[in-house]
mmCIF file of the N, C-alpha and C atoms, coordinates in Angstrom:
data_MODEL
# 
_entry.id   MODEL 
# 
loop_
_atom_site.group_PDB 
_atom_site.id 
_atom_site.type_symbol 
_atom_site.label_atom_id 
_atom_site.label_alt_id 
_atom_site.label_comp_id 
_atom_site.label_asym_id 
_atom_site.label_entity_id 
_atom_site.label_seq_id 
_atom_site.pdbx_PDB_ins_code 
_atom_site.Cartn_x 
_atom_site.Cartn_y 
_atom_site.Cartn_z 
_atom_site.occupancy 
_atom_site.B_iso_or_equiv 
_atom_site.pdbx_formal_charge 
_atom_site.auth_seq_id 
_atom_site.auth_comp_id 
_atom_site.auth_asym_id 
_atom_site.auth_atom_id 
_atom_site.pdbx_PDB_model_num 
ATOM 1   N N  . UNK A 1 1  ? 15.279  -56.084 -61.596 1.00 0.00 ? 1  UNK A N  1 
ATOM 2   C CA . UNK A 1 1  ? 13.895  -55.901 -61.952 1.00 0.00 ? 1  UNK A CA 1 
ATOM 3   C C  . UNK A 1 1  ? 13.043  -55.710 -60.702 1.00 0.00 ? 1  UNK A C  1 
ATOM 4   N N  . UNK A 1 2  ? 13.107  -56.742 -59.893 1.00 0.00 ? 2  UNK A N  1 
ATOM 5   C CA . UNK A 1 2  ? 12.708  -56.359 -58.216 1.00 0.00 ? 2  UNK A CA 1 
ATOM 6   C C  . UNK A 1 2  ? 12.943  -55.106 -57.613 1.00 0.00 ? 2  UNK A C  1 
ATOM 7   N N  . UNK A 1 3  ? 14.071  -54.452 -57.651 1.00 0.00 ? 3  UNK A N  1 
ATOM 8   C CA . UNK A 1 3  ? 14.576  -53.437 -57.335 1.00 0.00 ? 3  UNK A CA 1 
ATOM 9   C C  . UNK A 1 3  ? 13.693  -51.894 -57.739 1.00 0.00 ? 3  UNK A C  1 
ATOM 10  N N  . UNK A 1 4  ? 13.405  -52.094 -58.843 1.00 0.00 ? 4  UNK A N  1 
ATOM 11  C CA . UNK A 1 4  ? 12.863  -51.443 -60.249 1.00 0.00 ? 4  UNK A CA 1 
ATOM 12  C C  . UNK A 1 4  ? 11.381  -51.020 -59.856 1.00 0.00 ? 4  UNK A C  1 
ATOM 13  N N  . UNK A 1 5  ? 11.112  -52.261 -59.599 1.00 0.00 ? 5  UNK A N  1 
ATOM 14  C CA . UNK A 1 5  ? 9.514   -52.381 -59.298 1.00 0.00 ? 5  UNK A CA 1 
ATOM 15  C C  . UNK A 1 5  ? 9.164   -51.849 -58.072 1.00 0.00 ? 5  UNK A C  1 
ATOM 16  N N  . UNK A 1 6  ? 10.398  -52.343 -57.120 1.00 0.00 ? 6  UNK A N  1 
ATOM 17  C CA . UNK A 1 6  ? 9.777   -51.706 -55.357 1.00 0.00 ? 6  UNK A CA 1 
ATOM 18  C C  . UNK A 1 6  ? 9.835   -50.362 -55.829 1.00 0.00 ? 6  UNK A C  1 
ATOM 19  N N  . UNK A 1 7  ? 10.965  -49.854 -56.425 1.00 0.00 ? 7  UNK A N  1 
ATOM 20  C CA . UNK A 1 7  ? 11.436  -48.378 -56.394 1.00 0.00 ? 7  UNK A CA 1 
ATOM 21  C C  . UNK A 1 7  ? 9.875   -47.535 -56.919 1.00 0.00 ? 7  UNK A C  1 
ATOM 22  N N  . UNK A 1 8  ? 9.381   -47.901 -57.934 1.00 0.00 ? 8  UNK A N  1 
ATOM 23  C CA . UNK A 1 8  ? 8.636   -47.236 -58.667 1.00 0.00 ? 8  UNK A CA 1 
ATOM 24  C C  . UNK A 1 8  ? 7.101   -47.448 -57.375 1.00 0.00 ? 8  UNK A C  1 
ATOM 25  N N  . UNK A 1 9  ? 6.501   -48.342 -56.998 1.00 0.00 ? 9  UNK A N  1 
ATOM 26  C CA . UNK A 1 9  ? 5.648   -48.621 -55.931 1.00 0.00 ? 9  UNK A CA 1 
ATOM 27  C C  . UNK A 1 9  ? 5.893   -47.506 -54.837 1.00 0.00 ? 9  UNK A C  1 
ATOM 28  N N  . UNK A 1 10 ? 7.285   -47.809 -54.020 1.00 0.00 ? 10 UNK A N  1 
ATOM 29  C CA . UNK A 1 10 ? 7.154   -46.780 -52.986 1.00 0.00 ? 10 UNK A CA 1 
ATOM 30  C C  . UNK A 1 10 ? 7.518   -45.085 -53.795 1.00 0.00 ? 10 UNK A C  1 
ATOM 31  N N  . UNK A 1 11 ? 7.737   -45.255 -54.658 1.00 0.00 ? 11 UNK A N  1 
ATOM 32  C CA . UNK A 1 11 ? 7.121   -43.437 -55.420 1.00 0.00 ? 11 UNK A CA 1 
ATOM 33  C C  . UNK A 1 11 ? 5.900   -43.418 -55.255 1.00 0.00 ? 11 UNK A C  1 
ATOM 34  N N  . UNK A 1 12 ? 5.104   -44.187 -55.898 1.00 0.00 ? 12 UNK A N  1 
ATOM 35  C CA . UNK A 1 12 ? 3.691   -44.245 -56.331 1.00 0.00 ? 12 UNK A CA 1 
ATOM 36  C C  . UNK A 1 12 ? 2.925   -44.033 -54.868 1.00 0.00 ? 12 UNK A C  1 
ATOM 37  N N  . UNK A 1 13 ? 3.695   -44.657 -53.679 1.00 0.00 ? 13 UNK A N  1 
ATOM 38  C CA . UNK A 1 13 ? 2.588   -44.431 -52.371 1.00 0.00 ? 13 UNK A CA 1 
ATOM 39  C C  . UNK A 1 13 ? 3.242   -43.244 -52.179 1.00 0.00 ? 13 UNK A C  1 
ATOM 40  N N  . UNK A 1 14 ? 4.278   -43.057 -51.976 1.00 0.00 ? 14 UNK A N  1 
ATOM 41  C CA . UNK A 1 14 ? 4.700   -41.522 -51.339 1.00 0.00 ? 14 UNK A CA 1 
ATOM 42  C C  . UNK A 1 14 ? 3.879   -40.264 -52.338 1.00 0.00 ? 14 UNK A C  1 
ATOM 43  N N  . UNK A 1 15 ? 4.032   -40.473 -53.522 1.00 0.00 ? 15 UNK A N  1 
ATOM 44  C CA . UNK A 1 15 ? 3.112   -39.587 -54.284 1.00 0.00 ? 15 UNK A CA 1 
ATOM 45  C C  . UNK A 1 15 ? 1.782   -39.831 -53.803 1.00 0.00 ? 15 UNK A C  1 
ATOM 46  N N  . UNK A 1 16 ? 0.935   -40.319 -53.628 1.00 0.00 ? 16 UNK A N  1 
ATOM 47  C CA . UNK A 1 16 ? -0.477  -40.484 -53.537 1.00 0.00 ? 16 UNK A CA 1 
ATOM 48  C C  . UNK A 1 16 ? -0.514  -40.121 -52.098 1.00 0.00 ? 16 UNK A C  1 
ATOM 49  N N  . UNK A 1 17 ? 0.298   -40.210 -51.045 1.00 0.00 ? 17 UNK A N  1 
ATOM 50  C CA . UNK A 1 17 ? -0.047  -39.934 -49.983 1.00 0.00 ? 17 UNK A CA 1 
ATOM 51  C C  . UNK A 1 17 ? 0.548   -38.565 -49.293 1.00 0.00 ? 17 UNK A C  1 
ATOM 52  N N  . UNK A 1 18 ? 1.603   -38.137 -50.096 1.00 0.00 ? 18 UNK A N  1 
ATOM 53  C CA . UNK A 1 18 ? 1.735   -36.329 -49.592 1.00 0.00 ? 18 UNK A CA 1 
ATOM 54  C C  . UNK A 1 18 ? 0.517   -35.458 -50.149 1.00 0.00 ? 18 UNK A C  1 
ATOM 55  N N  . UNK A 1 19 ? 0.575   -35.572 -51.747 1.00 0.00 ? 19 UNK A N  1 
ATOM 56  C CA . UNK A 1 19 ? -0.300  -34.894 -52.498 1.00 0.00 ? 19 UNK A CA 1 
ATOM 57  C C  . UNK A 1 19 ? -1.186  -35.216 -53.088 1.00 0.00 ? 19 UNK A C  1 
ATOM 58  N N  . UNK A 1 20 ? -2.453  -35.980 -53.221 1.00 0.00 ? 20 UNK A N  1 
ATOM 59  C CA . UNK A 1 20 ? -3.243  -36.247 -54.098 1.00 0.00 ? 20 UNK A CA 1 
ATOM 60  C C  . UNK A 1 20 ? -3.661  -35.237 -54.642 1.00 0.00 ? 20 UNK A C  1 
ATOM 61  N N  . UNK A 1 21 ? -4.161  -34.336 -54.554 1.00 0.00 ? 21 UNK A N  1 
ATOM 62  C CA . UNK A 1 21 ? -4.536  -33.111 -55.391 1.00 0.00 ? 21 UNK A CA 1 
ATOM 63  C C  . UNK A 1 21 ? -3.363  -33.075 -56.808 1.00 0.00 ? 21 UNK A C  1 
ATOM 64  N N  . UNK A 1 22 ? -2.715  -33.079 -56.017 1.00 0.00 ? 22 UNK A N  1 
ATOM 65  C CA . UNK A 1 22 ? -1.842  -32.139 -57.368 1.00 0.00 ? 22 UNK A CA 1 
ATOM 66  C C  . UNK A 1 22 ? -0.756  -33.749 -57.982 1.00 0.00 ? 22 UNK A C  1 
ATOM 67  N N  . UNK A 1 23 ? -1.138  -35.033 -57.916 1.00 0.00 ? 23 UNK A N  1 
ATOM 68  C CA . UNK A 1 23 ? -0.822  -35.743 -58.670 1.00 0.00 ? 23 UNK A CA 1 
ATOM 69  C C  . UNK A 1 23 ? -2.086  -36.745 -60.123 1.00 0.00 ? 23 UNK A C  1 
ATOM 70  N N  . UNK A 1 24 ? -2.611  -35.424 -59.803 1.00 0.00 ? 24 UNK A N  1 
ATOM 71  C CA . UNK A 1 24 ? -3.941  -36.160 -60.842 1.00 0.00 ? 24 UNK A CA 1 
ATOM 72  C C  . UNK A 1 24 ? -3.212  -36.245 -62.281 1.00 0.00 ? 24 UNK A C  1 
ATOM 73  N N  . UNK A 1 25 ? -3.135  -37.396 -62.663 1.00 0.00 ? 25 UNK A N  1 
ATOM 74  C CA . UNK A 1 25 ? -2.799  -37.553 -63.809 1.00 0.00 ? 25 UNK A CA 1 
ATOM 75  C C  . UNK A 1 25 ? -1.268  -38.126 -64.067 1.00 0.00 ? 25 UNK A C  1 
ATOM 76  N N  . UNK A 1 26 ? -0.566  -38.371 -62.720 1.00 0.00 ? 26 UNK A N  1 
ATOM 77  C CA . UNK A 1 26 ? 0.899   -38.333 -62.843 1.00 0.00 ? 26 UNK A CA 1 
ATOM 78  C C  . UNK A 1 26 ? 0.728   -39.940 -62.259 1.00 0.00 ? 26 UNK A C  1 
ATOM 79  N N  . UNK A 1 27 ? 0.187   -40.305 -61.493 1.00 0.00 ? 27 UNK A N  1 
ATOM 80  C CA . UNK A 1 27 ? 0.268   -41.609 -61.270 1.00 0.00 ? 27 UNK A CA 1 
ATOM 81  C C  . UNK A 1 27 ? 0.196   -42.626 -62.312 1.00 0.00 ? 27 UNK A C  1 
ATOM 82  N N  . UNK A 1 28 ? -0.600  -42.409 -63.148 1.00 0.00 ? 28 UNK A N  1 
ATOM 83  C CA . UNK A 1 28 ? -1.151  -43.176 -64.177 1.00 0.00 ? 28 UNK A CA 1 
ATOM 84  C C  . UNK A 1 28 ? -0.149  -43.178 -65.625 1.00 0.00 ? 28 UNK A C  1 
ATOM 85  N N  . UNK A 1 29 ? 0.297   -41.802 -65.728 1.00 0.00 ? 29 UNK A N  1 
ATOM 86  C CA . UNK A 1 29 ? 0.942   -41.707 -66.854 1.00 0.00 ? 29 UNK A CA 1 
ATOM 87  C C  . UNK A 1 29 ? 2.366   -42.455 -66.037 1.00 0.00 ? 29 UNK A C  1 
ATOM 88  N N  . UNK A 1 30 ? 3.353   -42.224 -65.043 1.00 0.00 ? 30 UNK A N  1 
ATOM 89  C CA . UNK A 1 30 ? 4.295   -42.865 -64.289 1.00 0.00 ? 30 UNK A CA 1 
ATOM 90  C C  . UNK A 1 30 ? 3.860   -44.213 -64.935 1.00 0.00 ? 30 UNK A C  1 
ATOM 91  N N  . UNK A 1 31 ? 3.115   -45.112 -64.257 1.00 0.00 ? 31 UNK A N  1 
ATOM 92  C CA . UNK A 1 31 ? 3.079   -46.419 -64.480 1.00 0.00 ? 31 UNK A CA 1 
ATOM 93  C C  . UNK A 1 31 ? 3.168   -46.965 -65.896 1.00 0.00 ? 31 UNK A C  1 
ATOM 94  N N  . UNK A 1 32 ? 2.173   -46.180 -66.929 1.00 0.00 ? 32 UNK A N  1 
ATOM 95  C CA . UNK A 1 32 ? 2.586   -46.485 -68.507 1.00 0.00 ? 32 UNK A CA 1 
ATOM 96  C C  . UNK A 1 32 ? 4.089   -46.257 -69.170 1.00 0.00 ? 32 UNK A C  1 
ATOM 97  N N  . UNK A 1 33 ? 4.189   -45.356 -68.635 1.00 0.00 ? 33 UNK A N  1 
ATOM 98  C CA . UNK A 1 33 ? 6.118   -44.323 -68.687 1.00 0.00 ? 33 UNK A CA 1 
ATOM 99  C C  . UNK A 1 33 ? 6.688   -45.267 -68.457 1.00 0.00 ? 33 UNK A C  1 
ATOM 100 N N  . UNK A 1 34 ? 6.788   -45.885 -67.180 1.00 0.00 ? 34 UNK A N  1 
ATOM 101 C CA . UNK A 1 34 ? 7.870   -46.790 -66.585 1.00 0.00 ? 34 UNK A CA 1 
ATOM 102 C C  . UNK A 1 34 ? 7.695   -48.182 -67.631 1.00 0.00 ? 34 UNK A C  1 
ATOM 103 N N  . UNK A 1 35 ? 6.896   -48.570 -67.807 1.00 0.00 ? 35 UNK A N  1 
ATOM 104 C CA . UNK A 1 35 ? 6.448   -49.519 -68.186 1.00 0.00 ? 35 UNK A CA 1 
ATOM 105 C C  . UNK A 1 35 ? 6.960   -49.678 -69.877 1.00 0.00 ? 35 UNK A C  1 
ATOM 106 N N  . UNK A 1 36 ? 6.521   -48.593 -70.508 1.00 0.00 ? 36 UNK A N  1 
ATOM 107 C CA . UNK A 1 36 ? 7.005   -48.413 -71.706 1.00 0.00 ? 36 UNK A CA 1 
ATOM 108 C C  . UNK A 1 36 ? 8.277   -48.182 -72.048 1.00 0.00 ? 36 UNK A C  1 
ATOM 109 N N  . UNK A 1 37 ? 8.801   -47.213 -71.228 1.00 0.00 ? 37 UNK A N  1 
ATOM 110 C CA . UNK A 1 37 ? 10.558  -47.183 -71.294 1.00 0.00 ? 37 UNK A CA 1 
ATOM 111 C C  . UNK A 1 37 ? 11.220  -48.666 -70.251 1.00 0.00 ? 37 UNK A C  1 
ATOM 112 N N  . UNK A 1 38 ? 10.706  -49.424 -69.881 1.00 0.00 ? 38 UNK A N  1 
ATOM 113 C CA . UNK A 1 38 ? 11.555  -50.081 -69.562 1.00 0.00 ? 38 UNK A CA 1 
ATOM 114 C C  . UNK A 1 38 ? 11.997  -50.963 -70.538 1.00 0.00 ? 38 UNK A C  1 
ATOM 115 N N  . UNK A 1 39 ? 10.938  -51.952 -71.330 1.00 0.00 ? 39 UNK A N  1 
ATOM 116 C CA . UNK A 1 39 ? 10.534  -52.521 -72.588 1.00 0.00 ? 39 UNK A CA 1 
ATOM 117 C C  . UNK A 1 39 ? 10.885  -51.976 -73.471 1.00 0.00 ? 39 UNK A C  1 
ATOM 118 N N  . UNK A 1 40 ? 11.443  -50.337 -73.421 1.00 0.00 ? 40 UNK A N  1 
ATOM 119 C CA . UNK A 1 40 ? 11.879  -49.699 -74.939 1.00 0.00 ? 40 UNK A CA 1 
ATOM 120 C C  . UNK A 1 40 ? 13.513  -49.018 -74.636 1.00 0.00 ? 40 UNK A C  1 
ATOM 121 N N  . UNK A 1 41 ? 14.568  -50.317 -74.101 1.00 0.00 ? 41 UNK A N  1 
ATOM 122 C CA . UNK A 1 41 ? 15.582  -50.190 -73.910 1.00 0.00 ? 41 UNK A CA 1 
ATOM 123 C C  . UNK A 1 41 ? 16.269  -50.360 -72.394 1.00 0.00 ? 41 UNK A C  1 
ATOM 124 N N  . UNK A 1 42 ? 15.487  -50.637 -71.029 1.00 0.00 ? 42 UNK A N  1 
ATOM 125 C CA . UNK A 1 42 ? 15.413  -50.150 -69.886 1.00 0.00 ? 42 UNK A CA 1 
ATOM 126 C C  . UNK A 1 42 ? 15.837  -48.991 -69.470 1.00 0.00 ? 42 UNK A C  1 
ATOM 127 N N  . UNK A 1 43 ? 14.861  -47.967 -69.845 1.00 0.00 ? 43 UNK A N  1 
ATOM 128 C CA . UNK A 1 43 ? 15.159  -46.459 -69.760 1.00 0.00 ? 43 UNK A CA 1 
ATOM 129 C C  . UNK A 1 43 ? 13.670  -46.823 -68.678 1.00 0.00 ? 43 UNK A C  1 
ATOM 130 N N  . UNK A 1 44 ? 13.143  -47.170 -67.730 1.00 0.00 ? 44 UNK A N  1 
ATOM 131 C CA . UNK A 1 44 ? 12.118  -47.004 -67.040 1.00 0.00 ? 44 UNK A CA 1 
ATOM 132 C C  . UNK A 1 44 ? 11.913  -45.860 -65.916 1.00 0.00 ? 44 UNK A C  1 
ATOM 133 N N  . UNK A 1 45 ? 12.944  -45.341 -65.520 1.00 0.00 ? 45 UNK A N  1 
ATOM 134 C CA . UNK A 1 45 ? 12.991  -44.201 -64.942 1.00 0.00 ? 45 UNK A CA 1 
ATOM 135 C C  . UNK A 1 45 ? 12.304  -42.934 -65.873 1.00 0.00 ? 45 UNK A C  1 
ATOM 136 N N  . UNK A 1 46 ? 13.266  -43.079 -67.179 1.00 0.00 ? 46 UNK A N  1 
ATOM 137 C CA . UNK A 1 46 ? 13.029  -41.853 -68.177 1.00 0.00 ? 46 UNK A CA 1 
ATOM 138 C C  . UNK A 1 46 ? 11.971  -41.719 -68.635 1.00 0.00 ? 46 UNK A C  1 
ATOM 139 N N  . UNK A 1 47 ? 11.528  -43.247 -68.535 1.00 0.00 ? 47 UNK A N  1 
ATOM 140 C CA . UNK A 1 47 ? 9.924   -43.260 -69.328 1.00 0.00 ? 47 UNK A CA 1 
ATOM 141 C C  . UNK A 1 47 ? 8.710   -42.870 -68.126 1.00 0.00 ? 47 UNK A C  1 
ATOM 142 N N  . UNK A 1 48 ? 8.984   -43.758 -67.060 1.00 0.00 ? 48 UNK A N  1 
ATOM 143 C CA . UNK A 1 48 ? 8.374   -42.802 -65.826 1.00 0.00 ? 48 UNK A CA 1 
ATOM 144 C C  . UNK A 1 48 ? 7.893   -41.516 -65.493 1.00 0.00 ? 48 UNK A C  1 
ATOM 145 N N  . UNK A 1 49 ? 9.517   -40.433 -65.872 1.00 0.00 ? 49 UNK A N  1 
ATOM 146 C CA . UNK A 1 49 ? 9.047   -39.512 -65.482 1.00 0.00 ? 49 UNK A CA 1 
ATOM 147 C C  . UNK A 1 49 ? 8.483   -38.741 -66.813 1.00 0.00 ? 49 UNK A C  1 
ATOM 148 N N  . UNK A 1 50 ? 8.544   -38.839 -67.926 1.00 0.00 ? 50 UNK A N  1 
ATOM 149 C CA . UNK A 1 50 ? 8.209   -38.535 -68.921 1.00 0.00 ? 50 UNK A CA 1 
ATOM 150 C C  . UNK A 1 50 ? 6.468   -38.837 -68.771 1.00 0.00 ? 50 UNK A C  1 
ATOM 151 N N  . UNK A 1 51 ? 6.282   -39.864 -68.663 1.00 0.00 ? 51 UNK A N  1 
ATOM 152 C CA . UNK A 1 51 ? 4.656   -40.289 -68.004 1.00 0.00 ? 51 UNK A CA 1 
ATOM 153 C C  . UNK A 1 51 ? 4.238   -39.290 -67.264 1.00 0.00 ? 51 UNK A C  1 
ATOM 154 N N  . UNK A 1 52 ? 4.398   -38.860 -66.172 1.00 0.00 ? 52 UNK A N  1 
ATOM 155 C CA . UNK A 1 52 ? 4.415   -38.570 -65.370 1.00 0.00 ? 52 UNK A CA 1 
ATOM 156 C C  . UNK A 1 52 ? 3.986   -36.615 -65.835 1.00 0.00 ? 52 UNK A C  1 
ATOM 157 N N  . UNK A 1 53 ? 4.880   -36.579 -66.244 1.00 0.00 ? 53 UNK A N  1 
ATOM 158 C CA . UNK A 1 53 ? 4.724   -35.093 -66.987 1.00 0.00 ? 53 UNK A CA 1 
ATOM 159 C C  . UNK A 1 53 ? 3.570   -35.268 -68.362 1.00 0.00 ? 53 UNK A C  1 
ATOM 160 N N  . UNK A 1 54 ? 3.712   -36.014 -69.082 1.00 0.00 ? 54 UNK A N  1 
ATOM 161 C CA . UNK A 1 54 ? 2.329   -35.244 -70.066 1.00 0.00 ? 54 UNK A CA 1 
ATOM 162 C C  . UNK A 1 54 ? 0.557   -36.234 -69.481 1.00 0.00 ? 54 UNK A C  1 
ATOM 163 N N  . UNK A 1 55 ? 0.958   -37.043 -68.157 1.00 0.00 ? 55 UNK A N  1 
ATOM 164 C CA . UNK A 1 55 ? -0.344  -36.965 -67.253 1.00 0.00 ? 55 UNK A CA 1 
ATOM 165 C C  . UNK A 1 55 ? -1.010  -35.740 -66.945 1.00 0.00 ? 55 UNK A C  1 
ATOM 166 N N  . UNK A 1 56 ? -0.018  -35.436 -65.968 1.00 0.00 ? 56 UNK A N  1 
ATOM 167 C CA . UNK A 1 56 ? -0.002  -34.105 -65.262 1.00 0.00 ? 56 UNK A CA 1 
ATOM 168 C C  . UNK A 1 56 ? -0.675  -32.858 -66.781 1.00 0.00 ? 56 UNK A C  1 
ATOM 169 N N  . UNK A 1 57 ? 0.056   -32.771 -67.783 1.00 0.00 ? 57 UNK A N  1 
ATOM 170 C CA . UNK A 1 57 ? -0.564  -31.908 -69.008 1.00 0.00 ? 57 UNK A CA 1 
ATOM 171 C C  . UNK A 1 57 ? -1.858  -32.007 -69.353 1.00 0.00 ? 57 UNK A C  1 
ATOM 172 N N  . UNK A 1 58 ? -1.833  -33.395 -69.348 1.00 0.00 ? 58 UNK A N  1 
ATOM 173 C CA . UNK A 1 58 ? -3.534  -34.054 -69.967 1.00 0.00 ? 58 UNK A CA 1 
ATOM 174 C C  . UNK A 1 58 ? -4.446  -33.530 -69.276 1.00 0.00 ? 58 UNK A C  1 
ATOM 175 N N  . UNK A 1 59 ? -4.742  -33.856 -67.911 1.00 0.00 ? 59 UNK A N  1 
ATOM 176 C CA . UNK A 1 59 ? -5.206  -33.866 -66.443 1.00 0.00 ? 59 UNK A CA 1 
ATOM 177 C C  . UNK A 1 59 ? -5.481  -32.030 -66.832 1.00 0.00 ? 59 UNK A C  1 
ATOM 178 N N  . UNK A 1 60 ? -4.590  -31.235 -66.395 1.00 0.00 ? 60 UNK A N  1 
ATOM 179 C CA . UNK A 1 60 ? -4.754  -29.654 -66.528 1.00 0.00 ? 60 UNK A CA 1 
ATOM 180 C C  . UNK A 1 60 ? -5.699  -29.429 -68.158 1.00 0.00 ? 60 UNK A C  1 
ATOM 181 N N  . UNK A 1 61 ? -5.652  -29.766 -68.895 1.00 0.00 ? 61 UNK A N  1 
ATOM 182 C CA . UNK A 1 61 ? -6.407  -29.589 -70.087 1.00 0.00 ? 61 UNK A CA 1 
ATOM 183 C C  . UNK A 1 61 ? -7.489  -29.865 -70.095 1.00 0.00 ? 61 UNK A C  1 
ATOM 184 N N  . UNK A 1 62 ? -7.935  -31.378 -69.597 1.00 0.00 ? 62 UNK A N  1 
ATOM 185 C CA . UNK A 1 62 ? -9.051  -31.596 -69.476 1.00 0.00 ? 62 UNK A CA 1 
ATOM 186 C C  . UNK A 1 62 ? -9.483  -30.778 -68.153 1.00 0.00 ? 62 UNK A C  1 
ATOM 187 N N  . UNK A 1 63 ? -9.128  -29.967 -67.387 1.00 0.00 ? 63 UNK A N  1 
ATOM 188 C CA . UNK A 1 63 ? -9.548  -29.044 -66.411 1.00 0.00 ? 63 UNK A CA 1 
ATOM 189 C C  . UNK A 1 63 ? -10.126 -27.931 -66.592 1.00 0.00 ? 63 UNK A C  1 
ATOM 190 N N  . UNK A 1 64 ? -9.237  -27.704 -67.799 1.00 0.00 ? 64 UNK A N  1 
ATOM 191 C CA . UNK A 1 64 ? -9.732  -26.040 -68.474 1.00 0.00 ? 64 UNK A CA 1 
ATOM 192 C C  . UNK A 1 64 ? -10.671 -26.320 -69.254 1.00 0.00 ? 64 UNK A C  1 
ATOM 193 N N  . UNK A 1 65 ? -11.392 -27.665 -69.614 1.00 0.00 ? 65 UNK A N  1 
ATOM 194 C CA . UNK A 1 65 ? -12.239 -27.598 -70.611 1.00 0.00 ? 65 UNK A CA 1 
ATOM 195 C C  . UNK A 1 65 ? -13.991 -27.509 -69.902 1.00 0.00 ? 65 UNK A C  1 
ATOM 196 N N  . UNK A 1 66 ? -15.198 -26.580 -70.512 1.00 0.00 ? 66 UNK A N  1 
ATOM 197 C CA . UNK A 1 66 ? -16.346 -26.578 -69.874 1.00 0.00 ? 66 UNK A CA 1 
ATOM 198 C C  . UNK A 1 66 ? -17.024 -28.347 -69.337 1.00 0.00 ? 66 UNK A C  1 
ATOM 199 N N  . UNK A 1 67 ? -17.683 -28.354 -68.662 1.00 0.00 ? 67 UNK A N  1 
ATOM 200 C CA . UNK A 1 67 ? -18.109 -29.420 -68.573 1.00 0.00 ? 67 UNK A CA 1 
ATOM 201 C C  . UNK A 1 67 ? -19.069 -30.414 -69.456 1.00 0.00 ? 67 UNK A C  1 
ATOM 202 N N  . UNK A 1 68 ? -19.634 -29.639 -70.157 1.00 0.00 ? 68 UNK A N  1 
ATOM 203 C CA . UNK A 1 68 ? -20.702 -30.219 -71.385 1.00 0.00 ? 68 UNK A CA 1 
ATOM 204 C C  . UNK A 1 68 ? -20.121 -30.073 -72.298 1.00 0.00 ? 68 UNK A C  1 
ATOM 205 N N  . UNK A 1 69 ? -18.699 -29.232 -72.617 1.00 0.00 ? 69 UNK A N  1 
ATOM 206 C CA . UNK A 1 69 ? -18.415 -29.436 -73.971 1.00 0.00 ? 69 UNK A CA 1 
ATOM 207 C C  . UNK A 1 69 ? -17.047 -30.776 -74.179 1.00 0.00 ? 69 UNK A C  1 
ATOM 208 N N  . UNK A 1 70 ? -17.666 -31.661 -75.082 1.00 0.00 ? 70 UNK A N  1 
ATOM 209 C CA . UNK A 1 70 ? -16.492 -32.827 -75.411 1.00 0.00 ? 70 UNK A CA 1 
ATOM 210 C C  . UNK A 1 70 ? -15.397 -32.434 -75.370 1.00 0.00 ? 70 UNK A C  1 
ATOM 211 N N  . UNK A 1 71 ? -13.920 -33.326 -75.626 1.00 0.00 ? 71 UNK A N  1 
ATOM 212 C CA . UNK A 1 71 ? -12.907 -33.598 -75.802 1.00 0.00 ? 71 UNK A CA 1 
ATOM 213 C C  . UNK A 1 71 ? -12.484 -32.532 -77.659 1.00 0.00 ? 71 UNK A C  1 
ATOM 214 N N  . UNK A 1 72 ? -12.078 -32.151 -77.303 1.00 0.00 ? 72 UNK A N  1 
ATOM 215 C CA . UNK A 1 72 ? -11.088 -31.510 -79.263 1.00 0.00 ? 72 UNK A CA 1 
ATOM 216 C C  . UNK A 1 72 ? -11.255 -32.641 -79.701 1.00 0.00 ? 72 UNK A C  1 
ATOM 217 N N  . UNK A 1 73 ? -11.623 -32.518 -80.995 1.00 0.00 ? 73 UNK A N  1 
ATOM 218 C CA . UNK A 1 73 ? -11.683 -34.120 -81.930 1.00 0.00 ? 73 UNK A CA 1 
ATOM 219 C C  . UNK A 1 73 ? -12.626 -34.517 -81.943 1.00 0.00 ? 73 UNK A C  1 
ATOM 220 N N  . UNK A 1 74 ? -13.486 -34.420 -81.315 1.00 0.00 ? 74 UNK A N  1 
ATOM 221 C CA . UNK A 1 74 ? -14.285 -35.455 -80.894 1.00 0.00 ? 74 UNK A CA 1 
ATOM 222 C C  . UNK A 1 74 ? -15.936 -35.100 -80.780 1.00 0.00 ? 74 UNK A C  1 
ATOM 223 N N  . UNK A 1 75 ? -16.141 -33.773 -81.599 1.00 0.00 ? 75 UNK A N  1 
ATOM 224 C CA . UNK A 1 75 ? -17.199 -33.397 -81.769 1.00 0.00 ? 75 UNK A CA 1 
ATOM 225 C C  . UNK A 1 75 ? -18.571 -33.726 -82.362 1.00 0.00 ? 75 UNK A C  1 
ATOM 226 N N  . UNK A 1 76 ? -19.824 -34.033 -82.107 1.00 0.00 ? 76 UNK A N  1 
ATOM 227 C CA . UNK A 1 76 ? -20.709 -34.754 -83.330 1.00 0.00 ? 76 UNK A CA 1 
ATOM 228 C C  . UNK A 1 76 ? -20.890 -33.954 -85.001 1.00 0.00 ? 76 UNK A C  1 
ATOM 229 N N  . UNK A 1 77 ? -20.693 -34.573 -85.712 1.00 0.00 ? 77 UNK A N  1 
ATOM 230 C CA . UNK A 1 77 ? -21.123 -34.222 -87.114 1.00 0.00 ? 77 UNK A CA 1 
ATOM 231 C C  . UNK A 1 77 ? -22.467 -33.940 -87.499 1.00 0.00 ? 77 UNK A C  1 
# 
């Protein structure tokens, strides 16, 4: 579990410190990923990088969207 935890930390600095630009959204989803697949079988790697990838999706979507216009869904009635 120690092992687990350093491993995923020194990703998390090496990611944040080559690229911040282009990890918007991957840090955050990583940590829920890992977190969730570890607890859902110890798959925490799989869940990691799985995090990691629909961050990164989210992050680009909410990029393409105008700035005054809300979230999909989430429009006033």
């Amino acid at each position: 579990m120690k092992t687990l935890l350093a491993f995923f930390a020194l990703a998390a600095l090496a990611m944040a410190s080559t690229s911040p630009a282009d990890a918007k959204g991957c840090l955050k989803g990583a940590v829920v990923g890992g977190v969730a697949g570890h607890y859902a079988g110890h798959h925490g790697t799989v869940g990691a990088l799985a995090g990691c990838a629909y961050g990164r999706h989210r992050a680009k979507e909410q990029g393409r969207q105008p700035k005054g216009q809300p979230p999909a869904g989430q429009e006033k009635l």
